[in-house]
C-alpha positions as CSV (number, residue, x, y, z in Angstrom):
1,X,-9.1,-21.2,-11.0
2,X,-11.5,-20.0,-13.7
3,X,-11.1,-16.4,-14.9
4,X,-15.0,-15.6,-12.8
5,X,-13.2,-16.9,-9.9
6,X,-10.2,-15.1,-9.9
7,X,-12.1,-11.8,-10.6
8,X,-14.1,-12.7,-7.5
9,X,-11.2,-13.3,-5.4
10,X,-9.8,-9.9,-6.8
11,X,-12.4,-7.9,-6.1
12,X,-13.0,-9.3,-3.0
13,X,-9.4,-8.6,-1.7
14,X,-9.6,-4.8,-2.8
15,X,-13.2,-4.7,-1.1
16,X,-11.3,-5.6,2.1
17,X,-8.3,-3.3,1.6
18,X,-10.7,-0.5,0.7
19,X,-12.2,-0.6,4.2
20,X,-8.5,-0.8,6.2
21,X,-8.4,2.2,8.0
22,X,-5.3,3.4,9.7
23,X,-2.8,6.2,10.3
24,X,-0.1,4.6,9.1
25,X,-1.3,3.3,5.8
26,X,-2.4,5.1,3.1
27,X,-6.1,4.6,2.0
28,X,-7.5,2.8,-1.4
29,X,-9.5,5.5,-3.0
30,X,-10.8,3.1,-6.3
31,X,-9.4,0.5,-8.7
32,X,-9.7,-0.1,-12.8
33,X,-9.1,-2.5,-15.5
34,X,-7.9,-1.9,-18.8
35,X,-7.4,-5.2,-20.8
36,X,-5.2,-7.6,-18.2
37,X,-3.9,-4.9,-16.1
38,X,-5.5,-3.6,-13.0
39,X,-4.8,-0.1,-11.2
40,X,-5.2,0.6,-7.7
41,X,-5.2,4.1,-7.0
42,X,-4.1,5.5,-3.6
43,X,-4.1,8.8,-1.8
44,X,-1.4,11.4,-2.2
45,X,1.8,10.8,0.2
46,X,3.1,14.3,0.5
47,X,6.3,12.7,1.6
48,X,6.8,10.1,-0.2
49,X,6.1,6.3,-0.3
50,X,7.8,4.2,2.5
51,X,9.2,2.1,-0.5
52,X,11.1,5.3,-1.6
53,X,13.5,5.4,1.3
54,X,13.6,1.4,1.3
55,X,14.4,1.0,-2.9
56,X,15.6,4.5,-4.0
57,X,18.9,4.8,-5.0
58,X,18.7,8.7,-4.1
59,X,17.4,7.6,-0.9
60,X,17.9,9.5,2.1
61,X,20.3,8.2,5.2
62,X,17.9,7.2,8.0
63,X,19.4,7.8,11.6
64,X,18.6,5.3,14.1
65,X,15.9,7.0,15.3
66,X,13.9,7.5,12.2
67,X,13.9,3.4,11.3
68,X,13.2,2.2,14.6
69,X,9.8,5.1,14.3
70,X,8.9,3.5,11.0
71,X,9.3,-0.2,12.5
72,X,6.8,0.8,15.1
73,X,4.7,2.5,12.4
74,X,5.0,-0.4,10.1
75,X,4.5,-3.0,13.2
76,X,1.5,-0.8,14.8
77,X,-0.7,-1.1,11.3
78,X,-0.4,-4.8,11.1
79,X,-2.0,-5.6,14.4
């Protein structure tokens, strides 16, 4: 792919995250480029990123209950 068409795809795939709506997902306020890299800003999680409890060494224990409510979260905002 040529450089044009890759930004086209890119901007294109943030265009469509940027209109996902849904209470379990957080929403895509804006993006920017600085040389190669490209930032995607978010809104604020007050607590914390799913990706905290799933990588974080300091991670809580999850019960039961708690995983099987973030499955049905997780499965509910990918219909």
């Amino acid at each position: 792919c040529s450089t044009g068409q890759q930004r086209l795809s890119l901007t294109t795939r943030i265009f469509t995250i940027s209109k996902i709506a849904h209470t379990n997902l957080t929403n895509l306020l804006g993006y920017g480029r600085q040389g190669n890299d490209i930032y995607l800003v978010y809104e604020y999680v007050s607590n914390g990123s799913l990706d905290r409890f799933l990588f974080s060494n300091d991670r809580p224990v999850l019960n039961w209950s708690d995983r099987f409510n973030i499955i049905k979260g997780v499965a509910s905002a990918l219909k």
